[in-house]
FIVOZA-26317 format. One record per residue (C-alpha): x, y, z; residue in one letter. Coordinates in nm, 2 decimals, m for minus. Layout:
% residues N
X Y Z a
...
This chain:
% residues 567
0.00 0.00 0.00 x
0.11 0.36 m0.11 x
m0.09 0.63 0.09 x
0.00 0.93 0.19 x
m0.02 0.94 0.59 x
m0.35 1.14 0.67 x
m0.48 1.22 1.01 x
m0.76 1.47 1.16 x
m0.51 1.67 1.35 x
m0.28 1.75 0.98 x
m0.04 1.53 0.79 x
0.17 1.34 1.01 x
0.37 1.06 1.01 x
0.18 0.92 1.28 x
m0.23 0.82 1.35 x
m0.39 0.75 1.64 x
m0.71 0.62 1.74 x
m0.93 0.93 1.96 x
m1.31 0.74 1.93 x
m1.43 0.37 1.98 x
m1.73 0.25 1.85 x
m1.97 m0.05 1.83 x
m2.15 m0.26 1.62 x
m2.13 m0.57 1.34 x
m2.33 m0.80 1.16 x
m2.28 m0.99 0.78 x
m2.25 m1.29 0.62 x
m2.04 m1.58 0.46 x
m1.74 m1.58 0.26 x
m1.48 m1.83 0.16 x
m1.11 m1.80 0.23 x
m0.84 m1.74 0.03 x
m0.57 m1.98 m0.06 x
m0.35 m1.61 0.08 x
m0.55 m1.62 0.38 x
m0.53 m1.97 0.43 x
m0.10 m1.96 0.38 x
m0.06 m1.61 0.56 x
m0.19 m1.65 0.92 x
m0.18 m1.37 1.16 x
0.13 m1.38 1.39 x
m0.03 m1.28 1.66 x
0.31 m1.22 1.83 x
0.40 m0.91 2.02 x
0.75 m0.81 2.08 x
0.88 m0.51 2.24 x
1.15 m0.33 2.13 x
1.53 m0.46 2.11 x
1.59 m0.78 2.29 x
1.18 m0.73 2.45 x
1.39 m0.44 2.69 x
1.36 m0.09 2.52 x
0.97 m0.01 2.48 x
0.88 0.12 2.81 x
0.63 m0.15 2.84 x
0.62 m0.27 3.21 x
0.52 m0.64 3.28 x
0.18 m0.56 3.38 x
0.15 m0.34 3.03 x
0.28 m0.65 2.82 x
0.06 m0.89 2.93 x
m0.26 m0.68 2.86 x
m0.10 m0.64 2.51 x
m0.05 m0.99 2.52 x
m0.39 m1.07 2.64 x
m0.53 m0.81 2.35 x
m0.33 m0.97 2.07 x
m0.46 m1.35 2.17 x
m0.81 m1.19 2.06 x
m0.69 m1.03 1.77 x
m0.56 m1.38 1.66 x
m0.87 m1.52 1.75 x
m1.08 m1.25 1.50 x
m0.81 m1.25 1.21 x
m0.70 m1.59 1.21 x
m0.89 m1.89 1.43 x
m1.24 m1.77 1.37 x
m1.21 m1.49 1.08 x
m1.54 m1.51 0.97 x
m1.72 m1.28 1.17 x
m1.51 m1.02 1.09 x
m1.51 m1.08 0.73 x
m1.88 m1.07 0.76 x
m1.90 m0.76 1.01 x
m1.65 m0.58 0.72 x
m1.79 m0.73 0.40 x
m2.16 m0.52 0.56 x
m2.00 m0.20 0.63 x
m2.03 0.13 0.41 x
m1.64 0.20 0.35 x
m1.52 0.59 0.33 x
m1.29 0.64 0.14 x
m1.22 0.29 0.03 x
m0.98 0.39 m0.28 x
m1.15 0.02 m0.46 x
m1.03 m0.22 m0.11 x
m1.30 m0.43 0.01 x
m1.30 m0.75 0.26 x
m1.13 m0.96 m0.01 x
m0.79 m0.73 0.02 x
m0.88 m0.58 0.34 x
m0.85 m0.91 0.53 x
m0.49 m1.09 0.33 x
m0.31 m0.75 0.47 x
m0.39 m0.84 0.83 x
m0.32 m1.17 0.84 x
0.04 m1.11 0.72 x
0.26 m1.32 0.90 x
0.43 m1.11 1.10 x
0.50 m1.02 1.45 x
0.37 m0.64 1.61 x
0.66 m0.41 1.78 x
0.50 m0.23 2.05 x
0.61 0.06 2.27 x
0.44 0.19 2.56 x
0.47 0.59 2.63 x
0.29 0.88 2.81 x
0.06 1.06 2.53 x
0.08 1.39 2.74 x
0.49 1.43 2.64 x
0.48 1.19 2.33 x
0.27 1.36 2.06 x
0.10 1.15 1.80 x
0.03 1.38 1.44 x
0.03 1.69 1.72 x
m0.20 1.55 1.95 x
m0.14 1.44 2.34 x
m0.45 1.30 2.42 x
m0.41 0.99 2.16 x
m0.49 0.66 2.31 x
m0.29 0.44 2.00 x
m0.10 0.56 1.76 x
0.05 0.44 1.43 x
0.25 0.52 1.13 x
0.09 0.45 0.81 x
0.19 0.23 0.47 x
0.53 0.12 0.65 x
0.65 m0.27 0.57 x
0.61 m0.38 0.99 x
0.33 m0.35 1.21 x
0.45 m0.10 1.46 x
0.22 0.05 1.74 x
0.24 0.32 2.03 x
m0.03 0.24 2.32 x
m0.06 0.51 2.61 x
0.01 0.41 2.93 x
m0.28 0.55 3.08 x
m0.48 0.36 2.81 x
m0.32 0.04 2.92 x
m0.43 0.12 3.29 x
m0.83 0.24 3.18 x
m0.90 0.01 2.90 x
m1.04 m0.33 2.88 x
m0.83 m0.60 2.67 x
m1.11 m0.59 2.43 x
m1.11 m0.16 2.39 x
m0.73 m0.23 2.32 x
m0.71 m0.51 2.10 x
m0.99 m0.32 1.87 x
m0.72 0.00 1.90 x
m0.43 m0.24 1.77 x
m0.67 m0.38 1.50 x
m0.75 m0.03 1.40 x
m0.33 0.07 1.46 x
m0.19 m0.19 1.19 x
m0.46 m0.13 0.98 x
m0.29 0.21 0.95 x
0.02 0.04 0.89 x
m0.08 m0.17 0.63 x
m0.16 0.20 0.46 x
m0.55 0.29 0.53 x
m0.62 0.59 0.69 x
m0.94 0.80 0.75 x
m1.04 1.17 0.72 x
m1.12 1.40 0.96 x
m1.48 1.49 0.96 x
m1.81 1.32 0.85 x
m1.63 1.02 0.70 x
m1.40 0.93 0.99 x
m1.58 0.67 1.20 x
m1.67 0.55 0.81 x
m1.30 0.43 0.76 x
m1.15 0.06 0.69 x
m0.94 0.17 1.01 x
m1.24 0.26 1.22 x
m1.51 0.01 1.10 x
m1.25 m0.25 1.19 x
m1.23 m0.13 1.53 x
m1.61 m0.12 1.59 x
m1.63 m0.48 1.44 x
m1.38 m0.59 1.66 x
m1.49 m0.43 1.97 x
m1.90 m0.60 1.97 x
m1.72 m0.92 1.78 x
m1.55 m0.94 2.16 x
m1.85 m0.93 2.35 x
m2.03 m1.16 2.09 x
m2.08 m1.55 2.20 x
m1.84 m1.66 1.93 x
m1.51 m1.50 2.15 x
m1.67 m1.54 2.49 x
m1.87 m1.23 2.52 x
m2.26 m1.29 2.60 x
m2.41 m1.04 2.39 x
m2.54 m1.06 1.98 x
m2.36 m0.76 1.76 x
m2.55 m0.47 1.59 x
m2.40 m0.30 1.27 x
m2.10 m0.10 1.18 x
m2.16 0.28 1.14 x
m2.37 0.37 0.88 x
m2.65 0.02 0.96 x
m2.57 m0.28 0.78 x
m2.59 m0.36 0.45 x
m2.78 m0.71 0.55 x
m3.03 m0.49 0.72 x
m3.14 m0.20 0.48 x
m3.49 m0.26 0.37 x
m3.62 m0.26 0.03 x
m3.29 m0.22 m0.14 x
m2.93 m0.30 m0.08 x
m2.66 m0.24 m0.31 x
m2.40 m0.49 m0.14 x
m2.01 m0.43 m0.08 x
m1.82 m0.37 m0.43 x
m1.57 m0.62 m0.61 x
m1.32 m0.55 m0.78 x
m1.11 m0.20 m0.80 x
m1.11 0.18 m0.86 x
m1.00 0.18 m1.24 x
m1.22 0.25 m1.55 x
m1.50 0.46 m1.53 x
m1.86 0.42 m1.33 x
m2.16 0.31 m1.54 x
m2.49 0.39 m1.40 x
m2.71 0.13 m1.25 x
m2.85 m0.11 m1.48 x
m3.18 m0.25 m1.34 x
m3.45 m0.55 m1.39 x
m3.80 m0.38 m1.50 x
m4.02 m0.38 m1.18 x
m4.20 m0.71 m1.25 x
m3.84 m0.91 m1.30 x
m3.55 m1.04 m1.12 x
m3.22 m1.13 m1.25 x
m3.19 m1.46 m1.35 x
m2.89 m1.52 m1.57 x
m2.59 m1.35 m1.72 x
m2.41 m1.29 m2.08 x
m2.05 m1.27 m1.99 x
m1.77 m1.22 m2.26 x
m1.43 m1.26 m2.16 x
m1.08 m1.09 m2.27 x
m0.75 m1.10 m2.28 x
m0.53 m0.97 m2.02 x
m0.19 m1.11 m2.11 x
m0.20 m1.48 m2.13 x
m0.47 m1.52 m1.90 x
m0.85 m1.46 m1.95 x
m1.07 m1.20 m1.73 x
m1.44 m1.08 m1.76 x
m1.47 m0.83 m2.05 x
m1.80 m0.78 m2.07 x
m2.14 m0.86 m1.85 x
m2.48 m0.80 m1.88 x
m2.78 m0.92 m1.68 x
m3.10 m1.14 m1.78 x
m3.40 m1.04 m1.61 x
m3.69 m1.39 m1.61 x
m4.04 m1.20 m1.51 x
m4.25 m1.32 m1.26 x
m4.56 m1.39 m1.45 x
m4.43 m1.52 m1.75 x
m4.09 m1.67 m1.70 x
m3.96 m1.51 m2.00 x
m3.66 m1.38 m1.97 x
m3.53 m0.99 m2.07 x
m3.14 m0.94 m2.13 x
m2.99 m0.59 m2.05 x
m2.77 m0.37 m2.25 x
m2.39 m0.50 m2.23 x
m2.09 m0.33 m2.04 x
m1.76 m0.39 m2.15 x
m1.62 m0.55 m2.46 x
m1.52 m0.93 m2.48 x
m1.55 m1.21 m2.70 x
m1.86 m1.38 m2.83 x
m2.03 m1.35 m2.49 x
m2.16 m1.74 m2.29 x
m2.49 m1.75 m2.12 x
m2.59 m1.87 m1.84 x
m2.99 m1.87 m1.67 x
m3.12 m2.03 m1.34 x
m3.40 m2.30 m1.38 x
m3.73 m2.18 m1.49 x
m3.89 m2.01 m1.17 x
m3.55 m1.92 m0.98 x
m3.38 m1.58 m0.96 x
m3.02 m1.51 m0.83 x
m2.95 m1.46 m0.49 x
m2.57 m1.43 m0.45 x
m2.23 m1.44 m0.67 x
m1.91 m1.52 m0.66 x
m1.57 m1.54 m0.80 x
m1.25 m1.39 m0.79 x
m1.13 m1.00 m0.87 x
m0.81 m0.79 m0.73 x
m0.82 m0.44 m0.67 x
m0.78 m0.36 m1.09 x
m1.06 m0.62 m1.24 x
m1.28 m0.88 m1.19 x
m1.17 m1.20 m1.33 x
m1.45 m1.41 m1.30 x
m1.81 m1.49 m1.17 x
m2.08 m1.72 m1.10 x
m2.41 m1.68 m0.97 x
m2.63 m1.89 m0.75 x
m2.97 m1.96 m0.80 x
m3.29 m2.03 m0.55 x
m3.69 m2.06 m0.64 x
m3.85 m1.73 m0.63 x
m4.11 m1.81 m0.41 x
m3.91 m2.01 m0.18 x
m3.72 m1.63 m0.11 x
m4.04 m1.44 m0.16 x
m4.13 m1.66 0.21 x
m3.80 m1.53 0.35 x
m3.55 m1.84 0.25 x
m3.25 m1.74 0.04 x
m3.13 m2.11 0.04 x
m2.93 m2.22 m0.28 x
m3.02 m2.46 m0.50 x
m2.87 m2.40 m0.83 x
m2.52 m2.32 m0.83 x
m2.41 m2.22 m1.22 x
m2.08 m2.22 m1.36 x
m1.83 m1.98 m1.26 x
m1.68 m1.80 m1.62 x
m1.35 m1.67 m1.62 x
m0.97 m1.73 m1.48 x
m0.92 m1.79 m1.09 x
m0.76 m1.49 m1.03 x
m0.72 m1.27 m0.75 x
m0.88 m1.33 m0.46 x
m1.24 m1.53 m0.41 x
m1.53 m1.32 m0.31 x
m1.90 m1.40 m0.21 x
m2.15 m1.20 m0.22 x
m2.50 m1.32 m0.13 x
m2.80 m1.08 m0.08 x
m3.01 m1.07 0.22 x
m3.27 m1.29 0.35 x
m3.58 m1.22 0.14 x
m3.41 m1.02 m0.13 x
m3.28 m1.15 m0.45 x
m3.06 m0.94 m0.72 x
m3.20 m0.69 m0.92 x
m2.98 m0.45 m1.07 x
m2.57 m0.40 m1.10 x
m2.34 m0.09 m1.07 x
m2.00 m0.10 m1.13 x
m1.68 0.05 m1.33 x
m1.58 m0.06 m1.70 x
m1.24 m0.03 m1.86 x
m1.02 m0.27 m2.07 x
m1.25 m0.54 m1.87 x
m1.50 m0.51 m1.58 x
m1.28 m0.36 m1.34 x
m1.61 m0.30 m1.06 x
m1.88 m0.50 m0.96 x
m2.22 m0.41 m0.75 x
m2.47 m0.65 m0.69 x
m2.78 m0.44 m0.59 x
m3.03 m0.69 m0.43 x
m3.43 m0.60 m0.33 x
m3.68 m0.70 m0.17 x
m4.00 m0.94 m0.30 x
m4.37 m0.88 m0.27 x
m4.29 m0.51 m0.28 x
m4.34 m0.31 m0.60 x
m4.02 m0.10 m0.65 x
m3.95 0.26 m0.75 x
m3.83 0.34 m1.12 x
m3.48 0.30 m1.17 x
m3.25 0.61 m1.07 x
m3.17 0.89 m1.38 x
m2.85 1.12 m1.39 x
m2.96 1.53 m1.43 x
m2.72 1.70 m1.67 x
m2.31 1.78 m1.58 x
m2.25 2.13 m1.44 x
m1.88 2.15 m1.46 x
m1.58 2.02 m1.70 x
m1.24 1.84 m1.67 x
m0.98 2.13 m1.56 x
m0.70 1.98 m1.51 x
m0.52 1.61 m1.57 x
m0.49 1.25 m1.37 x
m0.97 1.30 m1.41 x
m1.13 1.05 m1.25 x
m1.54 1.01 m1.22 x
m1.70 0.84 m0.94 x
m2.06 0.75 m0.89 x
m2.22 0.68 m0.59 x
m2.61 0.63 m0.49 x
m2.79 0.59 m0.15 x
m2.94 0.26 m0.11 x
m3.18 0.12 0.17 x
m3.41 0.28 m0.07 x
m3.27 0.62 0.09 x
m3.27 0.97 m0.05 x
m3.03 1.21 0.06 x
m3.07 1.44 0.34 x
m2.74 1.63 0.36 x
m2.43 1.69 0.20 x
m2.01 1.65 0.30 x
m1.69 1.72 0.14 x
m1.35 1.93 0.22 x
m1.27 2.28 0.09 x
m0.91 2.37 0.09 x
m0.65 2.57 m0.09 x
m0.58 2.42 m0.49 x
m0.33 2.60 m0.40 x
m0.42 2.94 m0.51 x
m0.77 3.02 m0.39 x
m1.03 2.77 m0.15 x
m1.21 2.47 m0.41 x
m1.41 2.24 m0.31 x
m1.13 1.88 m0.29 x
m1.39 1.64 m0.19 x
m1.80 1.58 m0.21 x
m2.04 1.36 m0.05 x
m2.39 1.28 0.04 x
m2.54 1.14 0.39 x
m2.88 0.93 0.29 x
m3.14 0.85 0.53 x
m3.43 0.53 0.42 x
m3.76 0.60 0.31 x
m4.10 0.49 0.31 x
m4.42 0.51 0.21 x
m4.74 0.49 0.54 x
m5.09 0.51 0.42 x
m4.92 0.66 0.09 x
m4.75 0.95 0.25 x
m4.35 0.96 0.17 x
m4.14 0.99 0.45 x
m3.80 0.93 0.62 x
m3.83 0.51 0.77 x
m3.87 0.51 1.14 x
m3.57 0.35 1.29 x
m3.36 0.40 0.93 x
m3.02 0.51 1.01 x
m2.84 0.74 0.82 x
m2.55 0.60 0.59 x
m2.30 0.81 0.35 x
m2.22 0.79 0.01 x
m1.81 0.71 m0.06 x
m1.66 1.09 m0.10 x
m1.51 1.11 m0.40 x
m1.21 1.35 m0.46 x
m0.90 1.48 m0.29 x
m0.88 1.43 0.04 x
m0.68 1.73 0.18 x
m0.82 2.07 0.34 x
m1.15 2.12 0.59 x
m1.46 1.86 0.65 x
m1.76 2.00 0.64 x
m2.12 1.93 0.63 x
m2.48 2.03 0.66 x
m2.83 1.87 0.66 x
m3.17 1.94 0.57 x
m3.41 2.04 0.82 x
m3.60 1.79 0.98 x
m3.87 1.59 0.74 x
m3.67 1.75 0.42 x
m3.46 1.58 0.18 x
m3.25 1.70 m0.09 x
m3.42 1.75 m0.45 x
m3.14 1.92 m0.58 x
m2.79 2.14 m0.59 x
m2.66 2.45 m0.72 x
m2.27 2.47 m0.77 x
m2.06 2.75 m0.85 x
m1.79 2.78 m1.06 x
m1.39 2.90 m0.94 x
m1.12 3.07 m1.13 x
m0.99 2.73 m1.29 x
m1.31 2.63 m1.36 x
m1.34 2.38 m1.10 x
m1.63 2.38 m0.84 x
m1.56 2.62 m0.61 x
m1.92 2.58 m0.37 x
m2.21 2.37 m0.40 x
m2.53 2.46 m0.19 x
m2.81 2.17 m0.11 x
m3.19 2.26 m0.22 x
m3.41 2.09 0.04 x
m3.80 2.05 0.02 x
m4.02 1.88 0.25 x
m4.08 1.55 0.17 x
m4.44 1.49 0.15 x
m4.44 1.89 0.00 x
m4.24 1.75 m0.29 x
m4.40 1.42 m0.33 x
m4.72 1.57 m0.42 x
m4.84 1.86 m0.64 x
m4.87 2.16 m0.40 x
m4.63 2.41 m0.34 x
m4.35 2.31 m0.23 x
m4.09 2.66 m0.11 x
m3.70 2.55 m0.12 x
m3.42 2.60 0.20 x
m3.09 2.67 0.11 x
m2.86 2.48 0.27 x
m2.50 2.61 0.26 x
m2.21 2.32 0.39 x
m1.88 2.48 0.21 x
m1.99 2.85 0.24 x
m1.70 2.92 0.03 x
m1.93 3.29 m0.04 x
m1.65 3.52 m0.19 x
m1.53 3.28 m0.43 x
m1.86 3.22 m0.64 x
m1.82 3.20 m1.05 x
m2.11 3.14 m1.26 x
m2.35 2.91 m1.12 x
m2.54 2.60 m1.22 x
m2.92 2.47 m1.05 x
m2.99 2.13 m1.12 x
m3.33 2.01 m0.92 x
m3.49 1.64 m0.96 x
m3.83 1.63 m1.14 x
m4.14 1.68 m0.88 x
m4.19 1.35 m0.71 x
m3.83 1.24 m0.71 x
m3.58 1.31 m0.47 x
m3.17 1.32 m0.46 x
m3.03 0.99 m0.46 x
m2.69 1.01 m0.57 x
m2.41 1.18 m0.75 x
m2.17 1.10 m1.00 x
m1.87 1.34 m0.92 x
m1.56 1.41 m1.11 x
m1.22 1.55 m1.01 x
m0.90 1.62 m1.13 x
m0.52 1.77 m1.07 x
m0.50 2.11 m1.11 x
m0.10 2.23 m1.20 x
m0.09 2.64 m1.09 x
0.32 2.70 m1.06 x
0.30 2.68 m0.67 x
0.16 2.33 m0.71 x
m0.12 2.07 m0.72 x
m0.40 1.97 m0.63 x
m0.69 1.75 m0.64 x
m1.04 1.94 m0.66 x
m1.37 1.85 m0.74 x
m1.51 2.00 m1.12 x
m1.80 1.78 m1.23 x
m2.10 1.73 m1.06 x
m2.41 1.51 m1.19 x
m2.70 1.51 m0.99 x
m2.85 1.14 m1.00 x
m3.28 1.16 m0.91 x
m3.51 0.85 m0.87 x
m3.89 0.87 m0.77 x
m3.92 0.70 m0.39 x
């Protein structure tokens, strides 16, 4: 791994964990033959010769005690946290998922640990730190307050050391909105319920990461991503509302002297008739092979094998329709998986009464991104999303689009992102939204009792201030206005909120303002871009790119496409 070293107090050398949280919940996925060959070491040492980190005897054997967990969640039993990761939203995630999150901590290789007072020891300029880290280094290196040794229970501290070598295996997390959102802090919340769960000798049952969990949106749930970063985004291709997906066309291509999915496009089999409806094709492959479930089954999981540049090959698995429509997702058709054994194996199976529906994902020289969106049946569900038009252009080099949509059949009721200098004057580096479920009662529209709210992946650069702002209450988004800066990059974006039920029906329907970024004096020419009446703000897809003033670069947002769908 190759990241810079990020933290919320500035750039540092060193991160350190500040906030611990709670919650898990997931399900199954098969090891890797590099999971299987690269256990976790699960030993600590302490310095030269186990004399020269400060660590006193009492000190060591907490550590001790904390990293005998840790080698119970990585390596013994690793599939509750697989499953606790695999159903958490991931911000920024820069393409990693479960399937290359989990091979980096089981390295096999012992963790150096020193022991020091926070108050004279600074960690990235702070001295209240509990653990602290450097980040992307080739050893697993940690700092743990003494005071923190003295307070904390061996499961607080063996979630801090999850969270710590995380950071040295090169993931980091932004200040802000996003923080408790990163692969560093989901793991610790994962680890910490995982230790009071009965499957490491706690007594209680796990909840969710931050953000819910995937397994538990309702309606809709797009499920984690395989695959990478690279290519470009393709918006959501989706079943019509009386079908399911049943089948695939996949063409494979070239990638050297091996093969990998080139292109991919879904069969839908209605309900009624059985008939079944193939989608337009992404990607470009040879003579595409097809593959359908049995008459009367849909698809309620996939799997296969992808790195963090492609996906090299999948298979899908089959159950009868109306055995999931009565809340069982058991397989009973397993079809062939197409493609080279590449990479690392992934499973991805949709909740309990859902079944797939619809895919998102990123397209290059193959299919470099896969998103299995999966919904629920015996409910009729909303028309598919549809992208507004760009405000904004490429301004500088290294572009890069991302698109991102709510899901838990959410709409979005705020907005994030970071302003900072690019160098010469404030841009807006990085944009977001924060999505809360919805649902119709007695016809009426309205944010899901109980729903909780979940982000969108920020997309951009990653420097300067988080920000954010909301909706008021019982408002949702239904559209932006950006301004334009001096390059030509989006300098400001302000969220136009309505109330829900207001904009649902045919009334007025008088907009707020909400203003996240305020960056006021530095407002070009601007661009409105508002969903139809009836639909709401669901997504974005955001592009960015390097700007090259002579006093340097940056990465700044300059493309913004509003993405609507009618809840």
């Amino acid at each position: 791994m190759t990241h810079a070293p990020l933290c919320p107090f500035g750039r540092s050398r060193w991160l350190g964990v500040f906030v611990l949280g709670m919650g898990c919940a997931g399900g199954p996925e098969a090891p890797s033959p590099t999971q299987v060959t690269q256990p976790l070491n699960g030993t600590a040492t302490y310095g030269f010769l186990n004399l020269t980190s400060g660590c006193s005897a009492a000190e060591k054997a907490t550590i001790d005690a904390a990293m005998a967990l840790l080698d119970d969640q990585v390596n013994n039993n690793p599939e509750p946290l697989r499953s606790c990761l695999r159903d958490a939203v991931l911000s920024p995630d820069d393409g990693e998922s479960v399937s290359t999150i989990m091979p980096l901590l089981q390295q096999n290789m012992h963790t150096d640990f020193t022991c020091q007072d926070a108050a004279t020891n600074p960690c990235g300029g702070s001295t209240t730190w509990l653990a602290c880290a450097s980040v992307g280094i080739p050893d697993e290196e940690v700092r743990i307050d003494h005071g923190y040794l003295a307070s904390g229970t061996v499961a607080q501290i063996a979630a801090s050391i999850l969270h710590e070598i995380a950071h040295n295996k090169g993931f980091r997390h932004l200040s802000g909105t996003e923080d408790p959102y990163a692969v560093t802090d989901q793991l610790n919340t994962c680890s910490r319920v995982l230790s009071a769960s009965p499957a490491f000798g706690g007594v209680t049952v796990p909840t969710t990461p931050t953000g819910g969990a995937r397994s538990q949106w309702q309606g809709e749930s797009e499920l984690q991503q395989v695959g990478g970063a690279q290519g470009s985004p393709f918006l959501g291709h989706y079943c019509a509302p009386d079908d399911l997906v049943a089948g695939q066309a996949l063409g494979l291509a070239f990638n050297g002297l091996t093969m990998e999915v080139g292109s991919l496009a879904l069969r839908c089999r209605n309900r009624f008739t059985n008939v079944i409806t193939q989608l337009g094709t992404v990607g470009v492959g040879l003579p595409p092979s097809t593959t359908d479930c049995p008459a009367g089954e849909v698809v309620v999981g996939v799997t296969g094998h992808a790195d963090t540049t492609k996906v090299s090959s999948l298979g899908l698995h089959c159950a009868p329709r109306t055995q999931v429509l009565a809340g069982n997702n058991a397989v009973t058709t397993v079809l062939p998986e197409l493609g080279t054994a590449l990479g690392t194996s992934f499973q991805r199976f949709c909740p309990t009464g859902m079944a797939m529906s619809a895919m998102h994902g990123r397209v290059g020289s193959s299919l470099e991104q896969l998103r299995v969106v999966c919904r629920t049946l015996g409910q009729t569900p909303p028309p598919s999303p549809s992208a507004l038009a760009t405000a904004g252009s490429t301004v500088g080099t290294s572009s890069v689009r991302d698109r991102e949509l709510c899901s838990d059949l959410g709409a979005m009721t705020g907005l994030y992102g970071r302003t900072g200098l690019n160098p010469v004057t404030t841009s807006l580096l990085r944009f977001g939204g924060r999505c809360r479920g919805m649902e119709r009662v007695g016809g009426v529209l309205g944010v899901r009792a109980g729903s909780v709210e979940h982000l969108t992946p920020g997309s951009g650069g990653e420097g300067g201030n988080g920000l954010t702002a909301l909706c008021p209450a019982g408002q949702a988004l239904i559209g932006v206005r950006s301004f334009a800066g001096p390059f030509g990059e989006r300098s400001d974006v302000d969220g136009r909120c309505a109330s829900i039920t207001a904009w649902d029906g045919v009334g007025a329907a008088p907009i707020t303002t909400i203003v996240p970024f305020n960056n006021v004096g530095l407002r070009g020419a601007s661009v409105t871009s508002d969903c139809p009446r009836g639909s709401f703000l669901v997504g974005f897809e955001v592009g960015s790119s390097v700007i090259n003033p002579l006093i340097g670069s940056t990465r700044v947002v300059d493309r913004i496409t509003p993405i609507c769908r009618d809840l």
